[in-house]
N, C-alpha and C positions, 0 to 999 in steps of 0.2 A: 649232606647239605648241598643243595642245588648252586650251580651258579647263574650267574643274570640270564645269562642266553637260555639255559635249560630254562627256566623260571619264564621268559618268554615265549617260550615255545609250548609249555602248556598253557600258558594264560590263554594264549591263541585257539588253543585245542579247547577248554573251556568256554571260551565266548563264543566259537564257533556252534556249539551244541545248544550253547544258552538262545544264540540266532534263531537257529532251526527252531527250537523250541518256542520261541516265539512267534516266528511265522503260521504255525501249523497253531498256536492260541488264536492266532488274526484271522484264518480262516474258518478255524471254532465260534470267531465273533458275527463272521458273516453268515453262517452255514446259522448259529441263531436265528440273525434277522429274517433268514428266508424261511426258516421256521416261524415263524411266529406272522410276517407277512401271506403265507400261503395257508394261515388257521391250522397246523398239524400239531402244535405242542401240545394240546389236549389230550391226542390220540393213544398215548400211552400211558394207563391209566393205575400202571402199578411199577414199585420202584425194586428195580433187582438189581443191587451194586454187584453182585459175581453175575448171575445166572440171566442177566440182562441183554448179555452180551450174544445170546445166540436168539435169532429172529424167527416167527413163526415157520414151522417145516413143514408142507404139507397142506391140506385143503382143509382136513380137520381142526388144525392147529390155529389157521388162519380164523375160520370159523367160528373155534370158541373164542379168539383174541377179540374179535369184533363184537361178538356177544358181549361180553367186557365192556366195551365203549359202550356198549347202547344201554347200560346200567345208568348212563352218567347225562347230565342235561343238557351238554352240549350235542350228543344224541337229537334229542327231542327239541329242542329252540333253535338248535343252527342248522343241522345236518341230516334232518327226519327225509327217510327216504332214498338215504343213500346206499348202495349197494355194496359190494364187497369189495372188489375193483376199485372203485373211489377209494372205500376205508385205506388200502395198502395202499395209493400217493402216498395220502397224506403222513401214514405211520412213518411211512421208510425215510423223510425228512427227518420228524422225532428219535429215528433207530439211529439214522447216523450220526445225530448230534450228541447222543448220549454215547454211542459207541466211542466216536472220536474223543470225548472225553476221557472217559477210560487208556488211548491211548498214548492221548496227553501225558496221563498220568507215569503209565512205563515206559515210555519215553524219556521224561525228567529222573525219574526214580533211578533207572534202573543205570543210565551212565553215571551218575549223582555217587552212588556208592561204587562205583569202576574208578571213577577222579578218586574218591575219598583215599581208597584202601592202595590204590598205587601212588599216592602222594604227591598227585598234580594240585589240586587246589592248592590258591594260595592261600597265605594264613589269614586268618580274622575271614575269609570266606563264606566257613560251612556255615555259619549261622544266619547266612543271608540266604544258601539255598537252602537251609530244612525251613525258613520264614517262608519261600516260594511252596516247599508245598506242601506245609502245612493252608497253607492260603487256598490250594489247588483243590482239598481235601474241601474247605470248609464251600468252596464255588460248589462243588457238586451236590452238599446239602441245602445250599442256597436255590440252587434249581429244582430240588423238589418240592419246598418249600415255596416256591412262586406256581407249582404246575396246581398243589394241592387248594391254592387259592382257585383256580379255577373248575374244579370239581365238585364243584356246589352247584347251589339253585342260578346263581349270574354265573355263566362261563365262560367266563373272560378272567384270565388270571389279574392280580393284582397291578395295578401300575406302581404302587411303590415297591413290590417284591420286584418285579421284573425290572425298576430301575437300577437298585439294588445289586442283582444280580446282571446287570448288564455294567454296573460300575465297580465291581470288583473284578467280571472279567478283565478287564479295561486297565485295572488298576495291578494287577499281576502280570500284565502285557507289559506294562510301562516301568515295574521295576526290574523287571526281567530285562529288558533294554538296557535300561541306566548299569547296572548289574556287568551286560556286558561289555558295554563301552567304558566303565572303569578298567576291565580288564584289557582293554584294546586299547585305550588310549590316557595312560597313566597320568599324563599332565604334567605343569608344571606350579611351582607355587605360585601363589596371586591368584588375584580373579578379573575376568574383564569387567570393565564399569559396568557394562550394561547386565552382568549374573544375576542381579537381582530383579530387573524386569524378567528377565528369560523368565526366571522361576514364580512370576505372578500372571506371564503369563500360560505355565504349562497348568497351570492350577485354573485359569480359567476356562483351558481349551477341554479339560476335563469335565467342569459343571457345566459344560455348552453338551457334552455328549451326554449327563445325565438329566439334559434338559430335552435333548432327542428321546433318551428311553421313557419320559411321560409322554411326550408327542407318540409315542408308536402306545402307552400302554392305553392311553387316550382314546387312540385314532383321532388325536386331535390335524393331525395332516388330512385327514379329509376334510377337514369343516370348511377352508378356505383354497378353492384351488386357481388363484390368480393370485399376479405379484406386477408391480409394486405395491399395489392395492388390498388390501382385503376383502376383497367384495367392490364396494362404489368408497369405498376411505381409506384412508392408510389406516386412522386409527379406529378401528370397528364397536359399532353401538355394544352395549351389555360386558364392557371390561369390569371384572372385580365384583360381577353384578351377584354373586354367593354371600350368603351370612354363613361365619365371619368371610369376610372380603377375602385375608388372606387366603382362604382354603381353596379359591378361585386359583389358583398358581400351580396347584397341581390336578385339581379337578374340572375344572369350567376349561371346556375345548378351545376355545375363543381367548381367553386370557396366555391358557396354556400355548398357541400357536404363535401367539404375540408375541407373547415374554420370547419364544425363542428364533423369534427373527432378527427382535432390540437385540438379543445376546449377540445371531449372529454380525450385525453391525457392527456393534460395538468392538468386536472380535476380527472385524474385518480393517478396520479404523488402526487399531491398534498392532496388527501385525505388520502393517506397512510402517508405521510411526517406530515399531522395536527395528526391523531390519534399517529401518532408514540411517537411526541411532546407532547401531551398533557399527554400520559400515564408516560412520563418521570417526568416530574412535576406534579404527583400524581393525583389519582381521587377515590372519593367517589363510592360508589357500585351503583350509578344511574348511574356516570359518566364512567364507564367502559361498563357497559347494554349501554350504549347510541353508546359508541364510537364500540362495538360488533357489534350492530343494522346498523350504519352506514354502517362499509364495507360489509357488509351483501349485505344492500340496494345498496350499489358502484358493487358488483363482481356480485349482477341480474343485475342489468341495462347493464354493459359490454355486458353479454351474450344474453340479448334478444337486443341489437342493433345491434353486430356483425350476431345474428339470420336472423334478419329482411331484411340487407342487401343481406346475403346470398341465404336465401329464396325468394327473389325480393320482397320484401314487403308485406306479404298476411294481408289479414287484421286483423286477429284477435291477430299476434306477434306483427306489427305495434301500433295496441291499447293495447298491454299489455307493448309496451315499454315507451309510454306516460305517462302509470300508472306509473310504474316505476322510470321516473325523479320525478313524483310529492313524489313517498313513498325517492325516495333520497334526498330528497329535505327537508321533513319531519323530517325524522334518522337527517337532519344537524341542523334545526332548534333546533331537540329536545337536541342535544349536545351542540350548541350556547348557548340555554336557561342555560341550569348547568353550563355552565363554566363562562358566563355574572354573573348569578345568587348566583353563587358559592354555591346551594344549594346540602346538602349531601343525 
């Protein structure tokens, strides 16, 4: 039987792993974006869960790999004419993104049963990490299932696969978090008043990032690249202009870019109005660091999307703004956490 200290002291060791493993999810989320902003997710056009893991060797290897792509239409509609040179860019984006997945995965796994079988987790634990990765397991079917969409005649993978699969990344990021800030910071009973906004708004800051992953499956961020305005209006002709109307929200580039500028507003309005609230009704020196942390995270993301737009989307402010919702997204969890928790 362990006592408190012992029990603390792996909990530590626990969440500390759970961190890591998080971070290296958040640079999986970016390492995406740059994937998919520099057109290379295509590039790989067969799925090898073991034998994937080793990259063309050699000049022959590379050769037939590329013969490969030129099977497939993004070949012939996007990329007709490209040489072999080009092809390996783009591939070794797609290789690392899938690699790094993989070691995602022994990564989680393999301290996961080192905790288990030396009897650091704590109890009621293990079923929250086999939920992580069995989750982990099902992201990586998710992502072939969005590449396979873009191996057809249009090749462009799907925008609702890739939302999809951009929002369950996102979503294993953020329990993975929560996960180990229970184990960091155990709380105390009660909840601050304001826990239930926390938690409408980490729910919101979530569909604002799955409102990003149609803008990017879109390219709806190209349509308009000026702000405050959309062109000569704020509110741009042809909103909702699809039969049925609603289907305009995830298809019509124009609606699609709207909706997620209102969201960002709206989102912007209300993180100042929670942190305003919450400091009124008191907070602990974590709960003040948190709610700091926050608008921090709230006034970058403003600035590298307003960037982004302005700039016509280059790529590396485009992947630094995806980063960005996830570290906002973070600052919200880690203030939900204190205020649910009501730990000082």
């Amino acid at each position: 039987m362990l006592n408190q200290q012992q029990q603390s002291r792996y909990d530590r060791q626990v969440a500390g792993w759970l961190l890591l493993c998080a971070a290296v999810i958040f640079g999986m989320i970016t390492l995406g974006g740059v994937t998919r902003l520099t057109g290379s997710g295509l590039s790989m056009v067969e799925w090898k869960p073991l034998m994937g893991v080793i990259p063309p060797i050699g000049e022959e290897a590379w050769q037939e790999t590329f013969d490969k792509y030129k099977q497939y239409p993004e070949y012939h509609k996007v990329n007709r004419g490209m040489d072999l040179d080009g092809f390996k860019s783009i591939f070794m984006y797609e290789y690392l993104h899938r690699v790094l997945g993989r070691v995602i995965g022994v990564l989680f796994f393999v301290p996961m049963v080192f905790f288990a079988v030396k009897g650091r987790v704590r109890a009621g634990m293990m079923p929250k990490l086999w939920i992580l990765f069995a989750l982990g397991g099902l992201q990586g079917l998710l992502g072939w299932y969005m590449v396979k969409s873009g191996l057809v005649d249009n090749p462009r993978v799907s925008q609702y696969r890739l939302t999809a699969h951009l929002g369950l990344a996102v979503a294993i990021y953020a329990y993975m978090l929560w996960v180990a800030f229970d184990l960091l910071f155990p709380g105390k009973p009660g909840k601050h008043p304001r826990a239930g906004f926390s938690r409408v708004l980490v729910g919101l800051i979530y569909l604002m990032i799955l409102s990003g992953g149609l803008v990017a499956g879109t390219r709806a961020g190209f349509a308009y690249s000026t702000w405050p305005l959309m062109g000569t209006s704020f509110i741009p002709a042809g909103l909702y202009a699809m039969e049925p109307a609603w289907l305009a929200m995830f298809e019509d580039i124009t609606t699609v870019q709207f909706n997620h500028r209102m969201f960002a507003y709206l989102l912007f309005v209300l993180v100042h109005l929670f942190v305003w609230l919450s400091w009124r009704n008191g907070l602990g020196s974590r709960g003040k660091l948190a709610m700091v942390l926050l608008l921090a995270a709230l006034w970058l993301q403003v600035v590298l999307g307003i960037g982004t737009l302005l700039l016509h989307v280059p790529v590396w402010l485009a992947a630094a703004h995806q980063a960005g919702a996830v570290l906002l997204l973070s600052a919200t969890l880690f203030s939900s956490h204190y205020l649910v928790k009501q730990a000082s």
